[in-house]
N, C-alpha and C positions, 0 to 999 in steps of 0.2 A: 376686398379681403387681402389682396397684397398687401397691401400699406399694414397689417397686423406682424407681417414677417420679419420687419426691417429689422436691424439692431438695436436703433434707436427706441422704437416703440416698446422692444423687449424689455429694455433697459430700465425703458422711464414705471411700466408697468411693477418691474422685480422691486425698487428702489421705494415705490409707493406700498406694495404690498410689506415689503420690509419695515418701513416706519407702522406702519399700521397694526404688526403684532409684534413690536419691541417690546411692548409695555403685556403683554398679555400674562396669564401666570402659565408656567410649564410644571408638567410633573415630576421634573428630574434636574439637576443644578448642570449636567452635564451630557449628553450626548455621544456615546462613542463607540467606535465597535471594538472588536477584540484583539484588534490590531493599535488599539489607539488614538482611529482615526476618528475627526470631528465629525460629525454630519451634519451636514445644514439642514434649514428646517424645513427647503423646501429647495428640489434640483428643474430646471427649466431648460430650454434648446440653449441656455448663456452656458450652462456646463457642460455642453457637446460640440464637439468640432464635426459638420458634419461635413468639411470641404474634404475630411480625409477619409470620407468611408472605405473607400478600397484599400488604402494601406492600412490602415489601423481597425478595419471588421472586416471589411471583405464578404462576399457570399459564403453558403456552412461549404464545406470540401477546400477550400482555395486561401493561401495563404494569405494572412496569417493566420488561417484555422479559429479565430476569435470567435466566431457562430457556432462551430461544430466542427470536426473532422471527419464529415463523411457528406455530403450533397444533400441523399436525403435525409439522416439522422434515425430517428426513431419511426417515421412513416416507410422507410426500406425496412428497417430490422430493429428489432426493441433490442434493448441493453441486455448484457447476460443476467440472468437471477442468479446469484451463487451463492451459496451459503455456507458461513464459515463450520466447518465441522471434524472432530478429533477427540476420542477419549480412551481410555481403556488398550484394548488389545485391536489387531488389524481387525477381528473376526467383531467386534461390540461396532467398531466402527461403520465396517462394513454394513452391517442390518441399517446405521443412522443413512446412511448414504442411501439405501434403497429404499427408506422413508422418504427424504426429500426426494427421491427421483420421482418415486409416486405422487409425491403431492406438487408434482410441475416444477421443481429446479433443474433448468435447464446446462447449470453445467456443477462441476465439484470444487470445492476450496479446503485442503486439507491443512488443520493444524495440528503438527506433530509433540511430543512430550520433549520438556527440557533435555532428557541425556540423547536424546535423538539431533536436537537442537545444538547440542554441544559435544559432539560426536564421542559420547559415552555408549556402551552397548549397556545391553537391561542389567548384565549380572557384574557390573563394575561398581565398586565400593559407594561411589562418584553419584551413583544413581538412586542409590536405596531413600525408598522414599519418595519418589519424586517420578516412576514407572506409571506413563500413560496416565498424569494427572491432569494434566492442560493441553494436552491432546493425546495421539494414538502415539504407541511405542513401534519403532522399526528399526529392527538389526538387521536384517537380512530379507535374500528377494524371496523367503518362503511367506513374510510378512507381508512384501508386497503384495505376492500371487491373490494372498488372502484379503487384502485389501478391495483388491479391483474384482474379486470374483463376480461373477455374471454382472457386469457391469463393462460395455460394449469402448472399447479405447477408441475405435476409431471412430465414436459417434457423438463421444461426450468430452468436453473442453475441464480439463483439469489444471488445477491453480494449486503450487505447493506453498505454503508461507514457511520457508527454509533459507538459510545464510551461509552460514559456515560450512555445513555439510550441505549445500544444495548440489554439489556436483555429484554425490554420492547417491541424493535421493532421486537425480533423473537419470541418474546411471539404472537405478534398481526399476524405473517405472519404464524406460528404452526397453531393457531385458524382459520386462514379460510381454509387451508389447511384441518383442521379435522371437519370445517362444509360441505366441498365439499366430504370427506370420502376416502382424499388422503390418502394412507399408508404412513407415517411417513417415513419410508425406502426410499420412493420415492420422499422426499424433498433434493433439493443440492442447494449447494452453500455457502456461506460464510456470515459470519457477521465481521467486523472489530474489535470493544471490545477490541481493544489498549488501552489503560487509558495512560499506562507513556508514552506514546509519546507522549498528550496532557500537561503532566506537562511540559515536554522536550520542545516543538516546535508547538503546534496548540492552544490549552488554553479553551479546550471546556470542561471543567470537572466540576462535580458536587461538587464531597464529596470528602474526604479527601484519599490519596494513598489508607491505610488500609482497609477500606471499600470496596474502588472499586475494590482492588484485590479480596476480598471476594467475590464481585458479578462475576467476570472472573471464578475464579475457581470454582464457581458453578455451572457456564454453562459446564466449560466444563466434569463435573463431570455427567451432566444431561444429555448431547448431548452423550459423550460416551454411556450412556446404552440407550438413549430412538429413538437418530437423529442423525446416524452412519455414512452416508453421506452427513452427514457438518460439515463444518470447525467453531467450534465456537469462531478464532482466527486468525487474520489478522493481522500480526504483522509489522507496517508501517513501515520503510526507507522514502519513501516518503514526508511525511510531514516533517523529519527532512531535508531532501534535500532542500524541497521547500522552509524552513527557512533559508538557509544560508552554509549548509555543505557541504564538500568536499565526494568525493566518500569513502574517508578513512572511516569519521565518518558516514555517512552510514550505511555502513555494521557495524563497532563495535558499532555503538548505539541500532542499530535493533538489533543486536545477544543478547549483553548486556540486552535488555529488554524480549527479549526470554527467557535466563537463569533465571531472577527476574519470566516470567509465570510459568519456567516446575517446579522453586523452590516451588513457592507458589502452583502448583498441589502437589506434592508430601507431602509437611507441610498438607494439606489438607486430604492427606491420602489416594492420585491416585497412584496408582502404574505407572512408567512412561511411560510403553509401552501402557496404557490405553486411554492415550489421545492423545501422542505425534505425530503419525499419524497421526491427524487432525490439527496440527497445519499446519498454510499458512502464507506466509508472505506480502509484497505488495512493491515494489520498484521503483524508480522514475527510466527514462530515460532520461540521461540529454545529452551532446554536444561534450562531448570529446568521439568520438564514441569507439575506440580502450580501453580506459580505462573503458569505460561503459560493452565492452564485459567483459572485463576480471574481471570486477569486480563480475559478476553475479557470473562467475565460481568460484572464488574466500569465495565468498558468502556460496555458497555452498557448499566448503571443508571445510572449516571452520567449517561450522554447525553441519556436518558430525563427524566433530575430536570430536567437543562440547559433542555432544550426545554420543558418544561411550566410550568415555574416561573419562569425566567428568558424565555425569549420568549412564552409566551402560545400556543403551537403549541395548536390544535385537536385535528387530524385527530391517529387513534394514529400515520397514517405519517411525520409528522414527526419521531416521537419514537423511531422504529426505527435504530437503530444496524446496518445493514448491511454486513459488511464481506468483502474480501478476505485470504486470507492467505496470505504467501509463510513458506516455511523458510528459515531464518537463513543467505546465504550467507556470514556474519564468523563464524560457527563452523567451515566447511568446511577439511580441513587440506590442506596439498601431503603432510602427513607418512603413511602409510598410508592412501593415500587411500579403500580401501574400507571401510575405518572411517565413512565419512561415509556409507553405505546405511543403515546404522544412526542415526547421529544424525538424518536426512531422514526416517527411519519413525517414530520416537519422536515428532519434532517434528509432522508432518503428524496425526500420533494424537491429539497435544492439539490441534491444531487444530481437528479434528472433534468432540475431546469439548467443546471450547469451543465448539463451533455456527456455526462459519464457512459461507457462502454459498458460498465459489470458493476455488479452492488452488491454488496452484501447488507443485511440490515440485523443488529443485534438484538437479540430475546431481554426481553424485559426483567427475564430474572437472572442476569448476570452479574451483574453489580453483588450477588450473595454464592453464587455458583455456577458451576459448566449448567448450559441451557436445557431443560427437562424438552420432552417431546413435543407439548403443546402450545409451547413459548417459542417454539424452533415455526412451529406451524403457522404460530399470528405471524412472527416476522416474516416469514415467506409470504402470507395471506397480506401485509403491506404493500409489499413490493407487485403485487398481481391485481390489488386494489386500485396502486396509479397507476399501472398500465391500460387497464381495461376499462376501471369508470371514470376517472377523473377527465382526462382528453389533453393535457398535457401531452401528452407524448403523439400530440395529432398534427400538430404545428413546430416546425422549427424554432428552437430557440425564440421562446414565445416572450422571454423578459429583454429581447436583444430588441436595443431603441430606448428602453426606460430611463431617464437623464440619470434616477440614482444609482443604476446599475451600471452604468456607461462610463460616470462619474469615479465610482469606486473601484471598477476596472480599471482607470486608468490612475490612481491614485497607489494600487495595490501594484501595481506593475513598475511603477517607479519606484517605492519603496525598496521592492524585494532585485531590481535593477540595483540600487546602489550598494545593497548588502553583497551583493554575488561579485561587485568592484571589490569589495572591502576583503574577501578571500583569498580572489585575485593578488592586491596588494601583498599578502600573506604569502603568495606564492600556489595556490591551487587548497583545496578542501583537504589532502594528508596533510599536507604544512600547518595547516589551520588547526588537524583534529590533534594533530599532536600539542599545537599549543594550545589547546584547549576553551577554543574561542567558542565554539558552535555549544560546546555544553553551558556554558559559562551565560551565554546568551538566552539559552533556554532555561536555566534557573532563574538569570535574574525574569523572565516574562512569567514563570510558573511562581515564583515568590510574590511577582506584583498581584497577580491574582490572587491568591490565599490570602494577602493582604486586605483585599478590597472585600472579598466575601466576610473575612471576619470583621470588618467594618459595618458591614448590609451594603456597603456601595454595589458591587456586585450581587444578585440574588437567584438562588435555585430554591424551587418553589420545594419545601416539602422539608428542606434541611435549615435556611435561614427566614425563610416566607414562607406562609401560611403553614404552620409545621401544627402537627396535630397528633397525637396518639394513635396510629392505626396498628390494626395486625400487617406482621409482615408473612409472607409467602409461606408455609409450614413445609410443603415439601421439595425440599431443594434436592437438585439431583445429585448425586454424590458417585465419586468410582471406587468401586469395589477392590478394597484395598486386596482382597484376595487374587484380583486378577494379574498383579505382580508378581505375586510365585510361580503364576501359572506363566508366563510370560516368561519366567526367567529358566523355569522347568524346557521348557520348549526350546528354549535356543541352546542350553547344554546339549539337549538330544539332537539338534541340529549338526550343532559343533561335533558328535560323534558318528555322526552318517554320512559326513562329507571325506570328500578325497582330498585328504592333506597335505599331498605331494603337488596336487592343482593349485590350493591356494597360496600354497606357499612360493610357488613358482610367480603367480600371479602376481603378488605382494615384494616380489624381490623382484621384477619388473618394472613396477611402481615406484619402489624403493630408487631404483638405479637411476628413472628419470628422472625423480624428485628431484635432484644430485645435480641434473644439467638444464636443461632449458626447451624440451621437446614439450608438449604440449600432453600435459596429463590425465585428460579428457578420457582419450580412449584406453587406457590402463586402466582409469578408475573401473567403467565401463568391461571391461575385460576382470576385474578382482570380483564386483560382483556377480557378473554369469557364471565364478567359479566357487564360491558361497563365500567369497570371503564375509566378514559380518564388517557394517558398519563402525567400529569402534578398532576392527583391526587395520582399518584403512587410515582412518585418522592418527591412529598409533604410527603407522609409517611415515606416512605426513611429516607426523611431529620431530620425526629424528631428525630432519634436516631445516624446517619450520621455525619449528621449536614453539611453546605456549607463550601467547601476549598476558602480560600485564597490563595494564594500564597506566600510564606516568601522568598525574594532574598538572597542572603547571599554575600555580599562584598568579592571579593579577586582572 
């Protein structure tokens, strides 16, 4: 049986198999994933190195984290179930959230509405129209209170998906935490506080890079000593996915914006083992499922090498690539849309086989509107499906060994390795986003695409393949456009019941240290235990801030 192992035998076996299906017919002229890459037609121990298992897989816990980041994975502790959720008013929200809690999601993912996103309050010009459409509306911590009512802080792991105002909206979720007399230690969960991947790919930003990274590394400067169990940094893939990129640029855009936070902690004067543990990241699950595994792993060598080699990280938690992951909602179609139960399962699969911490999984009738309640229920009833019957999650990193996956892994890691050089060269990811590289990159991969699908090179079953006449969804859920006035009713009477000599004191606080360089954390923090509202804090902001534009740069 030795004599089967040698190189030699491998070789002359792969070489023979080779001639033998050259001439065969294939179904397809070409072979490639969605990064580009070739696949062969068939991976064997010739495309695995296995002299280097410990530096390049290593056991799950132990760097490079290539298996997992945790020992025992899924058989210690399953992934969080989260579910993305946000519509209407705190009070519409709040009932969804106590839905999913009852039907087993075990932590919350709140998505807030555009003037919330953009630090507009409900009754500003700015907003009309657009009040708790694509998520919940929040001015002030009477919206919080409303939010989290009977709903236990210190028990349940909450995820903001917020940017520009995120320091605002864990200021507002702190404060009723510390009016309920939760210990602080017993607050989890995340906030997102991505900035440059808003210049990149979503466009929801206030003030100009410099600034906003100031406010980033203030939190995390703050969260290190005061709120040790949150991530005050979610560092998105996803929204670049969702705009247009390949798996490649994924990973090197997200790591790339990584390097731009731990830089700007440490210019700040964090030491990097101080925060680096709480960094999280958040990544998209898209279609090409064998490349979506590998990518995660991939992901997370990579971050691993970043950390240890380039900053000097100590601690192994620096070097843990922890992440979120959502399913692909730019795969979801209007066309068939229960077609999409399936794409959501496939995708939410590799997620898991790729080792993901937290998931969300998207309702199949989103692609036409916000998710009705029993579209919200399959996708959670997914997520609880491979947990419990399938047995994936019974074995460690069950696809770790597979030559394709091994193959691809290490093909995807080189790739998105030389992009993150090419930034580098640029001078760091602000350098970059100002000239306009990373968006540039991500048109041209989201152009090649729409190319290839109006060809049929490319195919989604239901819009260019197999397309058929179906009925689509009749009742889509829709927000009540009425709950806007009501929204904006309430925060007038807010604004008239509060102490105006407080906020204002509060806000000319804020104001003063905008002006110098102290850490604005706890001001913000301080404005709203005293009601300031949301849009009046940004408004301070802005005096010395001032609002980003965007400047393209040709070429």
């Amino acid at each position: 049986m030795s004599g089967d192992k040698t190189p030699s035998r491998k070789s002359s076996a792969k070489k023979k198999f080779d001639k033998e299906t050259a001439t065969r017919r294939v179904r397809k002229s070409a072979f490639r994933t969605s990064s580009d890459i070739e696949l062969s037609p068939i991976y064997t121990p010739l495309d695995a190195d296995q002299d280097e298992y410990i530096d390049r897989l290593n056991f799950p816990g132990s760097y490079p984290f290539t298996r997992g980041v945790y020992p025992t994975m899924y058989r210690g502790k399953p992934w969080t179930i989260r579910q993305y959720a946000g519509f209407g008013t705190a009070r519409e929200t709040n009932a969804r959230f106590h839905f999913l809690l009852e039907k087993g999601q075990k932590g919350l993912s709140i998505a807030f509405d555009l003037p919330t996103q953009m630090g507009y309050d409900s009754d500003d010009p700015m907003a009309q129209g657009e009040v708790g459409k694509v998520g919940v509306a929040i001015d002030s911590i009477d919206d919080m209170r409303t939010l989290f009512e009977g709903i236990p802080l210190d028990d349940i792991s909450t995820s903001m998906t917020i940017n520009s105002t995120a320091a605002i909206l864990l200021s507002l979720y702190i404060a009723v935490g510390d009016e309920r007399g939760i210990e602080r230690s017993k607050l989890s969960g995340t906030v997102q506080n991505d900035i440059l991947k808003e210049y990149i790919a979503r466009g929801t930003f206030i003030f100009p890079p410099e600034p906003s990274m100031r406010l980033v590394t203030d939190m995390f400067g703050w969260c290190a000593e005061h709120l040790r169990n949150w991530n005050p940094i979610s560092i998105s893939g996803y929204h670049i996915r969702e705009a247009g990129a390949t798996a490649v640029l994924e990973i090197a855009l997200t790591l790339a914006n990584a390097i731009a936070y731990v830089e700007a902690g440490i210019r700040a004067g964090l030491h990097v083992d101080s925060f680096a543990p709480r960094l999280s990241f958040f990544f998209n699950v898209h279609n090409n499922f064998l490349e979506e595994v590998a990518k995660f792993r991939a992901a997370r060598r990579t971050w691993a090498w970043i950390m240890k080699h380039r900053f000097k990280a100590k601690r192994e938690d620096s070097m843990r690539l922890r992440f979120h992951a959502q399913t692909a909602g730019s795969t979801l179609t209007a066309q068939q849309p229960m077609n999409n139960v399936v794409r959501v399962a496939l995708q939410a699969l590799a997620a898991v086989l790729g080792g993901t911490q937290s998931l969300h999984t998207n309702s199949l009738d989103e692609a036409l509107g916000l998710p009705g309640n029993e579209a919200v229920r399959l996708a959670l009833r997914t997520q609880q499906i491979i947990l419990e019957e399938t047995g994936v999650a019974d074995t460690i990193d069950p696809l770790g060994g597979s030559y394709a996956i091994e193959a691809l892994t290490d093909e995807l890691e080189a790739r998105a390795k030389r992009l993150i050089d090419q930034i580098d060269n640029m001078g760091g990811m602000v350098r970059a986003i100002e000239a306009g590289f990373p968006q540039r990159e991500i048109e041209k991969a989201s152009y090649e695409f729409q190319k290839a699908l109006e060809s049929g090179q490319e195919k989604v079953v239901g819009v260019n393949s197999h397309v058929e006449e179906t009925e689509t969804i009749k009742d889509v859920f829709r927000v009540d456009p009425e709950l806007e006035m009501g929204q904006i009713e309430s925060l007038r009477g807010r604004r008239q019941a509060r102490k105006v000599t407080a906020v204002k004191s509060a806000l000319d606080a804020l104001d003063n240290a905008a002006a110098g360089k102290d850490n604005l954390f706890p001001l913000i923090l301080d404005a709203v235990k005293n009601d300031a509202t949301l849009g009046e804090i940004c408004t301070t902001l802005t005096k010395h801030f001032g609002r980003y534009r965007e400047q393209r740069r040709m070429g």
